[in-house]
N, CA, C, O and CB atoms as a CASP TS submission, in Angstrom:
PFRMAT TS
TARGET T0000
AUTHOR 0000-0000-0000
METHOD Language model
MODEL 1
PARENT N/A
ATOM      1  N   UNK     1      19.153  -1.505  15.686  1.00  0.00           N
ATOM      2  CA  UNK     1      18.170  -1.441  16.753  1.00  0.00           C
ATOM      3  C   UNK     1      16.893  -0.810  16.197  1.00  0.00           C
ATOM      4  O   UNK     1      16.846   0.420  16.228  1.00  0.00           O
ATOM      5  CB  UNK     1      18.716  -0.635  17.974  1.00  0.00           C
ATOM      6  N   UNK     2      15.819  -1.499  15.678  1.00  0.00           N
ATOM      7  CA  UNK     2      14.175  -0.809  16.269  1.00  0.00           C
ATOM      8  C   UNK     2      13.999   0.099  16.340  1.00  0.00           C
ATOM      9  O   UNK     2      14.223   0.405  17.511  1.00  0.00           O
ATOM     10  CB  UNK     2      13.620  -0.915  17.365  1.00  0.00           C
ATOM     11  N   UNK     3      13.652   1.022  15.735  1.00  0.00           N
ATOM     12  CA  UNK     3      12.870   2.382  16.416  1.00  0.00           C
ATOM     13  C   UNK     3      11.810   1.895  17.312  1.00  0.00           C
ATOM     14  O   UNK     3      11.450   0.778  16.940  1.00  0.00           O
ATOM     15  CB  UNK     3      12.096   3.429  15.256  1.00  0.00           C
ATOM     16  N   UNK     4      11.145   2.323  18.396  1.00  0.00           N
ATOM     17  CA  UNK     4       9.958   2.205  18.828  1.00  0.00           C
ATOM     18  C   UNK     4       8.795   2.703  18.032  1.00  0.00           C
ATOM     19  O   UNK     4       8.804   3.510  17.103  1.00  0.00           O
ATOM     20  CB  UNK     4       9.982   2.712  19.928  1.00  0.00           C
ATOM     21  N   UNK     5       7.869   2.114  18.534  1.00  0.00           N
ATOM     22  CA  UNK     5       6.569   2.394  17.527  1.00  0.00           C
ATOM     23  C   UNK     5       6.077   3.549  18.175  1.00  0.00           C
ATOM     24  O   UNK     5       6.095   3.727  19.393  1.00  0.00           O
ATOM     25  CB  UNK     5       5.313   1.149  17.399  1.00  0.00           C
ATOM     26  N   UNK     6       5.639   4.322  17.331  1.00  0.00           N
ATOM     27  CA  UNK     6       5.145   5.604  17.831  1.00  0.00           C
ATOM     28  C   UNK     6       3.468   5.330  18.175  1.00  0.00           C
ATOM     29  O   UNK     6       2.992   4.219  17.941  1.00  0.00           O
ATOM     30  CB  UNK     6       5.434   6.871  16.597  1.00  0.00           C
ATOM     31  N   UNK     7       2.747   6.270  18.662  1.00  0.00           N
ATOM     32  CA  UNK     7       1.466   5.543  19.399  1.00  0.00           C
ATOM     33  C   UNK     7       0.997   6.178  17.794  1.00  0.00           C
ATOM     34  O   UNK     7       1.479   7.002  17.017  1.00  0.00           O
ATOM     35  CB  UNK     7       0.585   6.186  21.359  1.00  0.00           C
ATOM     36  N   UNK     8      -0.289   5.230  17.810  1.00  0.00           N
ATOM     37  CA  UNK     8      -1.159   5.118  16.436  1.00  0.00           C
ATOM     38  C   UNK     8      -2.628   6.363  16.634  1.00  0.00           C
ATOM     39  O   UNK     8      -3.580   6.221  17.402  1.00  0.00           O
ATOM     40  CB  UNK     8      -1.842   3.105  16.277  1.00  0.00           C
ATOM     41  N   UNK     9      -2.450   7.200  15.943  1.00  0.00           N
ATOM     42  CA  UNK     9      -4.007   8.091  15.910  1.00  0.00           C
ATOM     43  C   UNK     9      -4.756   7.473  15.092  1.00  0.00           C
ATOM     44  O   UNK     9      -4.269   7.027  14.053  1.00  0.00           O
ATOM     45  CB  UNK     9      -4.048   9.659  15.383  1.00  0.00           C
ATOM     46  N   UNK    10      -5.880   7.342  15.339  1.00  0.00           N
ATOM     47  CA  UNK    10      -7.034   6.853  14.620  1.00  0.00           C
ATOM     48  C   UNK    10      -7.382   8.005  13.539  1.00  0.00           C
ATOM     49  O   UNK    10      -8.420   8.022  12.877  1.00  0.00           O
ATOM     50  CB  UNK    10      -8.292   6.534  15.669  1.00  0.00           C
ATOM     51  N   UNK    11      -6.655   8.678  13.490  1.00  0.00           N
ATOM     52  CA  UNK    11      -7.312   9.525  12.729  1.00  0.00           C
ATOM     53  C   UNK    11      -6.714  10.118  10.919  1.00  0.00           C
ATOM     54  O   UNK    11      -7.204  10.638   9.917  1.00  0.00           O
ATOM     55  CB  UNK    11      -7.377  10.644  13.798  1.00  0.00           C
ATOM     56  N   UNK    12      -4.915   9.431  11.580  1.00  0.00           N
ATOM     57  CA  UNK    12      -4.228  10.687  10.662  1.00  0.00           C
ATOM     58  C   UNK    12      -3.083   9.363  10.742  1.00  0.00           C
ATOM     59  O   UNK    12      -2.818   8.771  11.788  1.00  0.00           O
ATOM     60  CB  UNK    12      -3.806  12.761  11.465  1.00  0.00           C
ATOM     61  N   UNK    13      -2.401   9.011   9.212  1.00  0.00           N
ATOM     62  CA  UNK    13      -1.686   8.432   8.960  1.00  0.00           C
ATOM     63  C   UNK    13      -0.103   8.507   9.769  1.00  0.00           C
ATOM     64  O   UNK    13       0.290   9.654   9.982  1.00  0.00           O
ATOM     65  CB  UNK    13      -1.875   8.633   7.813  1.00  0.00           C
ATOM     66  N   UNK    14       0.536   7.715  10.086  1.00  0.00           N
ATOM     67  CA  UNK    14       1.834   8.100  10.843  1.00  0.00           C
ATOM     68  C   UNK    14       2.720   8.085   9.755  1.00  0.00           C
ATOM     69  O   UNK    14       2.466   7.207   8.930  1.00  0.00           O
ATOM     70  CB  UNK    14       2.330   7.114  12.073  1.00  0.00           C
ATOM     71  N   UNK    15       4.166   9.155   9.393  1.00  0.00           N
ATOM     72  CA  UNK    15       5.137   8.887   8.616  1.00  0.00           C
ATOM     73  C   UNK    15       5.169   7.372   8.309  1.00  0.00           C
ATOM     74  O   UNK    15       4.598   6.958   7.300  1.00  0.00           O
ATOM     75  CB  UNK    15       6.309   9.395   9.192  1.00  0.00           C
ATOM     76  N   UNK    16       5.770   6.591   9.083  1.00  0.00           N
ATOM     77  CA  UNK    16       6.353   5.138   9.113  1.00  0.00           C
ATOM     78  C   UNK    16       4.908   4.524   8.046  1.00  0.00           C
ATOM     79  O   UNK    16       5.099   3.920   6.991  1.00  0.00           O
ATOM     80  CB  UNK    16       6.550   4.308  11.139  1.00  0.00           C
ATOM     81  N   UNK    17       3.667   4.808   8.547  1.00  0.00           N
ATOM     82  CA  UNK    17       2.467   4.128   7.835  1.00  0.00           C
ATOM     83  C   UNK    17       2.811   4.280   6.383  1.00  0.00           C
ATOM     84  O   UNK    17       3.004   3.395   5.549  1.00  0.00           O
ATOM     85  CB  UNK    17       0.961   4.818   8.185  1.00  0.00           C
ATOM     86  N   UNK    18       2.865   6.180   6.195  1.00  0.00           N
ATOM     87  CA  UNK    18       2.962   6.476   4.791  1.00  0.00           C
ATOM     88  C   UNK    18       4.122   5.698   4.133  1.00  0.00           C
ATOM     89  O   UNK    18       3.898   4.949   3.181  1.00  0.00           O
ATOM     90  CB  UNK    18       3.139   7.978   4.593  1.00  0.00           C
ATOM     91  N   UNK    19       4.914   5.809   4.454  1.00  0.00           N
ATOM     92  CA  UNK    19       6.502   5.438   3.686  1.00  0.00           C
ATOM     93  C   UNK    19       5.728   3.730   3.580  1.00  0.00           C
ATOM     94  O   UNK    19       5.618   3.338   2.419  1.00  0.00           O
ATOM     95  CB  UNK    19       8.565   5.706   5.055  1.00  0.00           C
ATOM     96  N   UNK    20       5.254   2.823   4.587  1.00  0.00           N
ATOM     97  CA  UNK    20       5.203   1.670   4.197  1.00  0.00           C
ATOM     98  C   UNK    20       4.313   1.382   3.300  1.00  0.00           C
ATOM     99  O   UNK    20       4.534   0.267   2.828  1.00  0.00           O
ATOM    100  CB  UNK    20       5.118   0.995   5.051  1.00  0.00           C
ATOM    101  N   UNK    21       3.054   2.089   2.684  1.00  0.00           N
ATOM    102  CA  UNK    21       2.107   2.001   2.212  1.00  0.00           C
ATOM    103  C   UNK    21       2.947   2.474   0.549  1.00  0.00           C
ATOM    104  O   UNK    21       2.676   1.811  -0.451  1.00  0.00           O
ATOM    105  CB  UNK    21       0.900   2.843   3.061  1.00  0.00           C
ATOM    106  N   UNK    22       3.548   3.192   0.502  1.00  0.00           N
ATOM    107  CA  UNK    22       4.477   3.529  -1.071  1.00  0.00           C
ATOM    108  C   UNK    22       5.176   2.426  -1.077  1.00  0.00           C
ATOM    109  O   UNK    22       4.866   1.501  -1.826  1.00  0.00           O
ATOM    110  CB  UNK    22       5.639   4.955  -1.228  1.00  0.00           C
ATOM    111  N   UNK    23       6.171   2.362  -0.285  1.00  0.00           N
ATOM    112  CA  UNK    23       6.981   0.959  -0.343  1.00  0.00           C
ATOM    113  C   UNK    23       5.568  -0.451  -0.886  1.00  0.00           C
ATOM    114  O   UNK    23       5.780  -0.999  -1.968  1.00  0.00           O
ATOM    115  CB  UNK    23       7.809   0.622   1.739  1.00  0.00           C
ATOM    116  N   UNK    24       4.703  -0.746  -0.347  1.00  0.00           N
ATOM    117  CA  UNK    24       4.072  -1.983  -0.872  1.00  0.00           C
ATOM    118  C   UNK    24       3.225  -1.613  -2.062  1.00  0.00           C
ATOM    119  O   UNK    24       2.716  -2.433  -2.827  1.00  0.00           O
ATOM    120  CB  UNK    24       3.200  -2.708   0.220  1.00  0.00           C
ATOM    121  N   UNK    25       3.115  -0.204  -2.156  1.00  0.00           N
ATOM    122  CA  UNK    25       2.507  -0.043  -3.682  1.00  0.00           C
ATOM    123  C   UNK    25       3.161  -0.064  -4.809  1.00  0.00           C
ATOM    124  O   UNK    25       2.701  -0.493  -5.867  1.00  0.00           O
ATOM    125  CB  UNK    25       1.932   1.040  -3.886  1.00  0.00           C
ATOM    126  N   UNK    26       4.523   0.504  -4.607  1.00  0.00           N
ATOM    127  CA  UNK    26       5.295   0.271  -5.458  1.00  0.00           C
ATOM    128  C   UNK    26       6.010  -1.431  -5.410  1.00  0.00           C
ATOM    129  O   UNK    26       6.872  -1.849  -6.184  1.00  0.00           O
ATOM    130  CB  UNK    26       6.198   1.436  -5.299  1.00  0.00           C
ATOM    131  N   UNK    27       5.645  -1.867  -4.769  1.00  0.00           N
ATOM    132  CA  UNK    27       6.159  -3.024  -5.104  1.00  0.00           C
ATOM    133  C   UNK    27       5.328  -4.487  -5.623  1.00  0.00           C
ATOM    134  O   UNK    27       5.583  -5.687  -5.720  1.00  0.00           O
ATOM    135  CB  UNK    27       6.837  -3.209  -4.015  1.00  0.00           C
ATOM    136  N   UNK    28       4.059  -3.453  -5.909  1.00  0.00           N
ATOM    137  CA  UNK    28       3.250  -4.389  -6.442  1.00  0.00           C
ATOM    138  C   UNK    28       2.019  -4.786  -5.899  1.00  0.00           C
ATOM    139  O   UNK    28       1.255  -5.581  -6.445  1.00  0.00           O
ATOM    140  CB  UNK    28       3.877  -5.345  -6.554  1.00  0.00           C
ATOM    141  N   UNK    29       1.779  -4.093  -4.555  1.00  0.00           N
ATOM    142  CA  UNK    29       0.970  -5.044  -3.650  1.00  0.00           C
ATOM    143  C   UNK    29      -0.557  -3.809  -4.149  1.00  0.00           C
ATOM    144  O   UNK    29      -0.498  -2.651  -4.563  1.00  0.00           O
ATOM    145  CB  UNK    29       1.711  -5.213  -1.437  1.00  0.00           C
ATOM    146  N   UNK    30      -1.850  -4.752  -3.857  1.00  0.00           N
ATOM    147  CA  UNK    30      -3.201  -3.884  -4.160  1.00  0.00           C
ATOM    148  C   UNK    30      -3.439  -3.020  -2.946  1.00  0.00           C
ATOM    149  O   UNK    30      -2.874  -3.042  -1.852  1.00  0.00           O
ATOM    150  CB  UNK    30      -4.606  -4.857  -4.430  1.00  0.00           C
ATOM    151  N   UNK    31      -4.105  -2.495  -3.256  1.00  0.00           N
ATOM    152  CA  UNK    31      -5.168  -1.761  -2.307  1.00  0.00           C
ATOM    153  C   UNK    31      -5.373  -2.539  -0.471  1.00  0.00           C
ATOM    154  O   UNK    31      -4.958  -2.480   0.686  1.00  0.00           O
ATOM    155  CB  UNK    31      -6.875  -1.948  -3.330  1.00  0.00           C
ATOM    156  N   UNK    32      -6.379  -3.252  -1.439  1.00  0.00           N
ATOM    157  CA  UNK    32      -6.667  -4.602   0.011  1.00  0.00           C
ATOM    158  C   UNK    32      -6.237  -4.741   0.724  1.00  0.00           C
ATOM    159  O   UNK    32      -6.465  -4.430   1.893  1.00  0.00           O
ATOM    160  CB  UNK    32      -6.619  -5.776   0.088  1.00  0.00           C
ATOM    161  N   UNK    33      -4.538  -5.878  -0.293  1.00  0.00           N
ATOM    162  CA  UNK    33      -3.831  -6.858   0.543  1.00  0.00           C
ATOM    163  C   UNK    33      -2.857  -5.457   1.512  1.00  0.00           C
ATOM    164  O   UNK    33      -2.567  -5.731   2.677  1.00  0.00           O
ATOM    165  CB  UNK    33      -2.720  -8.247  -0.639  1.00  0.00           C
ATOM    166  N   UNK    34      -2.463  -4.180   1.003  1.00  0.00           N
ATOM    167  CA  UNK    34      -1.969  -3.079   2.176  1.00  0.00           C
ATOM    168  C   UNK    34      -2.578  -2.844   2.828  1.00  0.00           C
ATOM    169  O   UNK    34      -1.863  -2.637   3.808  1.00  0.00           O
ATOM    170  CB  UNK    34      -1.617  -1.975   2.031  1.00  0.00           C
ATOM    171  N   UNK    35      -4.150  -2.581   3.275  1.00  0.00           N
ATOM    172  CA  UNK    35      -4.973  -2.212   3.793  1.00  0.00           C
ATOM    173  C   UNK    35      -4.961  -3.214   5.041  1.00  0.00           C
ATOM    174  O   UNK    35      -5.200  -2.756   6.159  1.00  0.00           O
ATOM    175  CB  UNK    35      -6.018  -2.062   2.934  1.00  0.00           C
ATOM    176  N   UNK    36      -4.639  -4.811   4.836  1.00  0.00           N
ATOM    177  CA  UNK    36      -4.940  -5.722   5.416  1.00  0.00           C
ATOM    178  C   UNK    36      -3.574  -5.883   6.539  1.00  0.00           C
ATOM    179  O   UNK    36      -3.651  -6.254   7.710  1.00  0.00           O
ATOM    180  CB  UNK    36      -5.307  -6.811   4.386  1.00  0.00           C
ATOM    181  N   UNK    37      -2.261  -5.458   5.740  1.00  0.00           N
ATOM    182  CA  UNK    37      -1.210  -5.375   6.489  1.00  0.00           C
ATOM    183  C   UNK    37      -0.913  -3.893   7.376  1.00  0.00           C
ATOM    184  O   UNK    37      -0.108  -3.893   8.308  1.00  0.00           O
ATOM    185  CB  UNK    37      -0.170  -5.716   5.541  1.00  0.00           C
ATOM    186  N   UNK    38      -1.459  -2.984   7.075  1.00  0.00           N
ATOM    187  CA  UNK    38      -1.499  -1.682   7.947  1.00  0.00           C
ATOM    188  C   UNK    38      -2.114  -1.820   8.820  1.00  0.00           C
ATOM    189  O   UNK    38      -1.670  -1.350   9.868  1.00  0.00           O
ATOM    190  CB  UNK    38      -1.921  -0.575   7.500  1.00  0.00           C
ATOM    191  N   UNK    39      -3.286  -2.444   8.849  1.00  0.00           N
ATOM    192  CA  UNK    39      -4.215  -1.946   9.550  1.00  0.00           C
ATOM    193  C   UNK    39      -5.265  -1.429   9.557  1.00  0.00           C
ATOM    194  O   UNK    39      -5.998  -1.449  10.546  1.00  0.00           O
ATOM    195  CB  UNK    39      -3.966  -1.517   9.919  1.00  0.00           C
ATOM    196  N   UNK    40      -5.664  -0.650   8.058  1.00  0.00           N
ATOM    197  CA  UNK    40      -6.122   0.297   8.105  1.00  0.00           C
ATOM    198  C   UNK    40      -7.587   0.013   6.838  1.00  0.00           C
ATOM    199  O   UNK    40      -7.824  -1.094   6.354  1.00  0.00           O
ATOM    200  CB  UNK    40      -4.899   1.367   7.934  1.00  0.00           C
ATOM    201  N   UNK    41      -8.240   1.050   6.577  1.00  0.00           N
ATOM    202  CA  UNK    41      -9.416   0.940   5.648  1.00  0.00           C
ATOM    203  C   UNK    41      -8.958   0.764   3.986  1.00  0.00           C
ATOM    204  O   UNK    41      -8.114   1.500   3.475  1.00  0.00           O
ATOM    205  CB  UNK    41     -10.344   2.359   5.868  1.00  0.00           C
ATOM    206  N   UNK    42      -9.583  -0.210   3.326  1.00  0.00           N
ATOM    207  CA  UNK    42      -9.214  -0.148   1.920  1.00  0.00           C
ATOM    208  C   UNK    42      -9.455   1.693   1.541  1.00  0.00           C
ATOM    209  O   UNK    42      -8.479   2.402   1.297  1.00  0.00           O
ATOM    210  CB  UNK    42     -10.370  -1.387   0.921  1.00  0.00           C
ATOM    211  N   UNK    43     -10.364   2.044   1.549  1.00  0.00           N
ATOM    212  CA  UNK    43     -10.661   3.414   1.547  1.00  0.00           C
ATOM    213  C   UNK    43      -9.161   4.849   1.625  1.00  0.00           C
ATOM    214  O   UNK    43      -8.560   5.634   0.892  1.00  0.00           O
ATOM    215  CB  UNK    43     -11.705   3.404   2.950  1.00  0.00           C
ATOM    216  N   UNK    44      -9.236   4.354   3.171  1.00  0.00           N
ATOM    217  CA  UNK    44      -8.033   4.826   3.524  1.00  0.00           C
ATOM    218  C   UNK    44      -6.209   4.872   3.016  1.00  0.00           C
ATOM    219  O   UNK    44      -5.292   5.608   3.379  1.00  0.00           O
ATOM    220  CB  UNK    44      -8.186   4.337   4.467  1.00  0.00           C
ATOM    221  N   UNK    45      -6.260   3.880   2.172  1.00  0.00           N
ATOM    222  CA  UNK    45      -4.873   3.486   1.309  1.00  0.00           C
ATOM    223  C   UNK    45      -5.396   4.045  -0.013  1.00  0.00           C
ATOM    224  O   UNK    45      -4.563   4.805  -0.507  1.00  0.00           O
ATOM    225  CB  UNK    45      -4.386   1.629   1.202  1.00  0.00           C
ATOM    226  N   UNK    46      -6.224   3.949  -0.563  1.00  0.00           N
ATOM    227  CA  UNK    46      -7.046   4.302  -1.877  1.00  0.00           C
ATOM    228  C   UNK    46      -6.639   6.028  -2.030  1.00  0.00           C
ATOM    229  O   UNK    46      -6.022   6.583  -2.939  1.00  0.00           O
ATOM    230  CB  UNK    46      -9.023   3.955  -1.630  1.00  0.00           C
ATOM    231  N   UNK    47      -7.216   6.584  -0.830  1.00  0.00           N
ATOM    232  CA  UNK    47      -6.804   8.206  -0.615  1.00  0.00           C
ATOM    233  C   UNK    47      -5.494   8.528  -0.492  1.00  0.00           C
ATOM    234  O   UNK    47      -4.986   9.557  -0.936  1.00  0.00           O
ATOM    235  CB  UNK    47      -7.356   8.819   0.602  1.00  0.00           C
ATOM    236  N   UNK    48      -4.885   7.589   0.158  1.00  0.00           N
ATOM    237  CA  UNK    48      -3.899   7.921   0.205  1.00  0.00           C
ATOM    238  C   UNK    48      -2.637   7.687  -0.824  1.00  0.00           C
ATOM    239  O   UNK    48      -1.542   8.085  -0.426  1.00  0.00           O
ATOM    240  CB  UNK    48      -3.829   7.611   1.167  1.00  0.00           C
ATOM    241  N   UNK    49      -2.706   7.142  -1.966  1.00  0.00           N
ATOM    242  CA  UNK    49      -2.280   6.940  -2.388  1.00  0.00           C
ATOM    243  C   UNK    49      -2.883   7.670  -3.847  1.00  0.00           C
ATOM    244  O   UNK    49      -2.351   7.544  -4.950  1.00  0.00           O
ATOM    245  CB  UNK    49      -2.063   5.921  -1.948  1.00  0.00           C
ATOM    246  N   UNK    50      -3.791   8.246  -3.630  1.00  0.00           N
ATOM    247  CA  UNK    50      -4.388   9.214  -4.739  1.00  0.00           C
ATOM    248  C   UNK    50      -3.686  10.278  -4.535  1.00  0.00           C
ATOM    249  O   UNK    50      -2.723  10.600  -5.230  1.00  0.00           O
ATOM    250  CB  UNK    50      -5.910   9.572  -4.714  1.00  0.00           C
ATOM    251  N   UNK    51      -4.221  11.070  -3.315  1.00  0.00           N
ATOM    252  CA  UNK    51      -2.780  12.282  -3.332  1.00  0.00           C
ATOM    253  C   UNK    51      -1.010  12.127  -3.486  1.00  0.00           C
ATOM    254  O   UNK    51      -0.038  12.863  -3.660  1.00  0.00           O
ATOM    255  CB  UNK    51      -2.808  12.942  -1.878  1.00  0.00           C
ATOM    256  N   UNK    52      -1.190  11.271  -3.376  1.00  0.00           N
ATOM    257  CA  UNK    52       0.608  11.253  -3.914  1.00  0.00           C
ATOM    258  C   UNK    52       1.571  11.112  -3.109  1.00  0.00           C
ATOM    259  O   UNK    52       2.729  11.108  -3.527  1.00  0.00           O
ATOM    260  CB  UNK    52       1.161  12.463  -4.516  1.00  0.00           C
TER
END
């Protein structure tokens, strides 16, 4: 069963975001094309994936 989606802050990454954004970096995917499937700013995956 689904977890429900937790409501989205505009401001501040959600667990589920982070974990999916490692999961598609490590699996090969760029900047962009995650940026494009999150949701979110190329910028925003760039940082986030700089801190670790």
């Amino acid at each position: 069963m689904p977890l429900p989606e937790a409501e989205r802050s505009g401001r501040y990454l959600s667990l589920e975001e982070r974990l999916r954004i490692a999961d598609l970096h490590l699996g090969g995917t760029g900047v962009r094309a995650i940026a494009a499937l999150v949701g979110r700013s190329a910028a925003t995956i760039s940082r986030e994936l700089a801190r670790g």
